[in-house]
N, C-alpha and C positions, 0 to 999 in steps of 0.2 A: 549624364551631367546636366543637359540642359533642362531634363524634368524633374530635377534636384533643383534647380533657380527657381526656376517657375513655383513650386514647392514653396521655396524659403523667401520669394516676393509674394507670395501669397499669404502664406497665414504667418509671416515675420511681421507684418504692418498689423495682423488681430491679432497677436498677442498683446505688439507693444498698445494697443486700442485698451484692453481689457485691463494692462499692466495703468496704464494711466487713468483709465476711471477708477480704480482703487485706488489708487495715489491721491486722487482727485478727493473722493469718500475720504481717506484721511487725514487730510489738510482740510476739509469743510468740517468734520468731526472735532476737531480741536479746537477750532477757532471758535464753533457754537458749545463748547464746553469750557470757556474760559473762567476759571476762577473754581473749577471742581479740584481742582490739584492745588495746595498751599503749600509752599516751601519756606520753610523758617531760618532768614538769615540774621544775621547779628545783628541790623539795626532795621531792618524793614521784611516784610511777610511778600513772596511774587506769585501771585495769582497764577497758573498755565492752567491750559486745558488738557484735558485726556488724548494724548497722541496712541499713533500705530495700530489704532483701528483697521485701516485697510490694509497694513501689511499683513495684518495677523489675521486677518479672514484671507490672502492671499496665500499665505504659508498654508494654513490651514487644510487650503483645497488642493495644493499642490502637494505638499510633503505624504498624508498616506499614498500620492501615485509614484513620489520616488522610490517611497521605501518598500513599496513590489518591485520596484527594479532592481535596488540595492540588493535588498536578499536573492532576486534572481541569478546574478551576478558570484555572489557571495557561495550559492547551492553550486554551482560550477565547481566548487574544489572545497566539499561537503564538509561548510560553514553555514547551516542553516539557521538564521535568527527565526524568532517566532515574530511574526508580522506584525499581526496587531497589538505584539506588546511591544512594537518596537514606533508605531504608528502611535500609541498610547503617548509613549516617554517623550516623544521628539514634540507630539504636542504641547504635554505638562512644561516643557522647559522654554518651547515658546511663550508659554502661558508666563513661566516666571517670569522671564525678560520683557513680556509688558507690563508684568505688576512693580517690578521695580520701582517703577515712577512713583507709585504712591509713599508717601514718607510712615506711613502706619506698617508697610510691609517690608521695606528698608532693614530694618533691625534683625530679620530673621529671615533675608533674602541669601545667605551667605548656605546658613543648615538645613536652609528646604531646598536651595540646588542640590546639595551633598544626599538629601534626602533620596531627591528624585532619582538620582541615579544610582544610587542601590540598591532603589525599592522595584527599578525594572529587572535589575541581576536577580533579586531573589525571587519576582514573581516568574521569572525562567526557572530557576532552580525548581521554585514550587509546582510549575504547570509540568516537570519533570518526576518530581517524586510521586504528583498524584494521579501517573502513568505506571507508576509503579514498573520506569525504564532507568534505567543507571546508562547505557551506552549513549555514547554522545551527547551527555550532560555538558561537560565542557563548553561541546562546540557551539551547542544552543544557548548556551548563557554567553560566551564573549562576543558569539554574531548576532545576540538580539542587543547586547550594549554597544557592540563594535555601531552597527547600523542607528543607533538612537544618537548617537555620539554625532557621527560624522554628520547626520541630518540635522535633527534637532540642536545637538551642539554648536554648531557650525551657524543655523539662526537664528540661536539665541543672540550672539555679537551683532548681528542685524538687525534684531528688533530692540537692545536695550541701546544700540548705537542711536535709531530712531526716539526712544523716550530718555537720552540720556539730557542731564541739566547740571550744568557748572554754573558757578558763580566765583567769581574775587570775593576778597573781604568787603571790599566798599559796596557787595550789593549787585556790580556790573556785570553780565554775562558774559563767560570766558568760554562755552561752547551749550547751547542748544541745539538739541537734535529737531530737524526739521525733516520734512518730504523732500527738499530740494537736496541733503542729504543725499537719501537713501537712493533718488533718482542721479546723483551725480556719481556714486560706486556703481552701479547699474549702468549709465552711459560712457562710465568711462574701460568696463569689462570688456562691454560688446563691440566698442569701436575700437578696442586693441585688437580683436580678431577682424576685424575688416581690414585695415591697417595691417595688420599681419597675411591676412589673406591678397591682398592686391598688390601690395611690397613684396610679395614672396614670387606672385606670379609674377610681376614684371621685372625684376631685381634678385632674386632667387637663383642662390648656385652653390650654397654650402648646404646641406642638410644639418639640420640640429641635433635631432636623436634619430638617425634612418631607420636602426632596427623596433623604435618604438609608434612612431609617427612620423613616417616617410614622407608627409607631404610639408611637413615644421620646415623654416628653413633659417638660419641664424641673420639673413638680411629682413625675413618676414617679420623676426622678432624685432627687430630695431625700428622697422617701418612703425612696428604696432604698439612698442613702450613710448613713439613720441609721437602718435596720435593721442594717445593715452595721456602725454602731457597737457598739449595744447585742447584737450575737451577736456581736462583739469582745470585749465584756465580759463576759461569760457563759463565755466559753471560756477567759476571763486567769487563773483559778486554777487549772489544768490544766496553761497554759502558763507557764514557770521566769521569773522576773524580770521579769513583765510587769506591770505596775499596772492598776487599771481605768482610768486615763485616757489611759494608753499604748496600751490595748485597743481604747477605743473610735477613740483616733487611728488607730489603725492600718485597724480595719476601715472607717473611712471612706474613707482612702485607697486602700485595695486594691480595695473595693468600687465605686469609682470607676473606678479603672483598671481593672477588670474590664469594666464598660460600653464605656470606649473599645476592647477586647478586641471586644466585640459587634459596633461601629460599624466595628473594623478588616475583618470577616469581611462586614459586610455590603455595605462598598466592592469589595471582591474578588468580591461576589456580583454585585450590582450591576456588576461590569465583565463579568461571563460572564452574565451576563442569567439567572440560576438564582434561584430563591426559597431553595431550601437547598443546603447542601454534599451532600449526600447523601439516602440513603432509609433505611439500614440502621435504623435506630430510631425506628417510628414513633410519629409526636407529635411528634419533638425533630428530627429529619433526617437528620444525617449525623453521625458523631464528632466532623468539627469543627465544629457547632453546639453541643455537649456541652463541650468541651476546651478551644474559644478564648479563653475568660474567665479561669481558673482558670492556664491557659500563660502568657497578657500578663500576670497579676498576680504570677509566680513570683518575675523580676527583681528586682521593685522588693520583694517581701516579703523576698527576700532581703539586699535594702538596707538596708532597716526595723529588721531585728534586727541586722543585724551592726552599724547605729546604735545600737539601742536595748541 
């Protein structure tokens, strides 16, 4: 345990180091691209610049290392996706969720998603017939879509969260996707597990799911959705239109669903009988022990604001 700390004080401060000079690159990326992006409203045109640069070189370098894990995982109870078509898809659809921004690719942003994900099922299908193998067709096409889905899927709502742009009729912005954004769904994941973890050790006496993840505990949860609030609220005057009670709504929510994130990865563990997705990071496991949270809660944050 103790060289598990040591472990997770150690390269937990370099990741978030690496995780912030990308952030850093994409916030300096925008601001020197001001007026590359024109948005046409009813009585005036709003210049933005080109966002989500650093997420998407982020995602980039991360998601082909998840999705060796995923299929790892996945081979355990012989769902074998084809890898690199599944590294392919997850890329192309991060790809669309940056192009979104641009209003020239808007109109046909709807049938080139719909595109993309058919065109990974049948290049499975195809890398199968020109094997001239019929067995385990199936499996190879649902787990090279199942795996492009859940990764690529999953941040896509991350990156068009980051380039996403509303406006009122009058012109006034009703939600801009910024860095402080994407870094406030990110601080507000991680600190539900801190929060869940140190509420649970000192406070901890019910177990949540024992036969799933024996260490969950239902006082850990609660510690960790109202950490989750109050770094909600802490990050609300950063973010455009958001009040502090909408803040801390929201960080309880996400921070929530971020757990279920945990408990997703740990069912998927638990069917391959592995304690972690991986080894590449030690202390923390594999990328997707690092990513599972922050990916389930992309969706519904996207939900949030295009509510809120």
């Amino acid at each position: 345990m103790e060289q598990s700390l040591r472990n997770r004080l150690t390269y937990g401060p370099l990741m978030l180091l690496g995780l912030f000079l990308l952030l850093w690159l994409d916030s300096f990326f925008e601001r020197h691209t001001v007026g590359a992006v024109h948005i046409q409203l009813q009585h005036r045109t709003v210049n933005v610049g080109i966002g989500g640069v650093g997420l998407v070189i982020l995602l980039m370098l991360i998601l082909p290392l998840a999705t060796r894990e995923v299929a790892t995982l996945f081979t355990a109870e012989r769902v074998r996706p084809y890898r690199v078509l599944s590294m392919f898809g997850s890329g192309c659809l991060v790809l669309h969720a940056f192009a979104t921004q641009f209003p020239k690719f808007q109109p046909i942003a709807a049938s080139t998603l719909a595109f993309i994900v058919v065109f990974v099922m049948l290049l499975a299908a195809l890398n199968r017939a020109l094997r001239r193998e019929s067995q385990e067709a199936i499996t190879h096409m649902a787990g090279t879509v199942l795996a492009t889905l859940y990764l690529g899927g999953l941040a896509w709502f991350l990156v068009a969260l980051r380039v996403k742009h509303a406006y009122h009729g009058d012109g006034t912005p009703r939600f801009v996707g910024s860095t402080m954004t994407i870094l406030m769904i990110l601080l507000v994941v991680k600190f539900t597990d801190i929060g869940a973890y140190f509420g649970g050790r000192a406070l901890g006496r019910h177990k949540l799911i024992p036969w799933l993840s024996p260490g969950k505990t239902w006082e850990g949860l609660f510690f960790g959705v109202v950490t989750a609030g109050l770094v909600g609220m802490a990050c609300a005057p950063r973010v455009a239109n958001l009040s502090l009670v909408k803040a801390f709504f929201f960080g309880v929510v996400i921070g929530g669903v971020g757990q279920l994130g945990d408990l997703l990865e740990s069912l998927m563990k638990r069917d391959a009988e592995v304690k972690d997705s991986g080894r590449l990071i030690p202390g923390f496991g594999g990328i997707l022990d690092v990513i599972d949270s922050p990916l389930l809660a992309a969706p519904f944050a996207y939900l949030l604001f295009s509510l809120v």
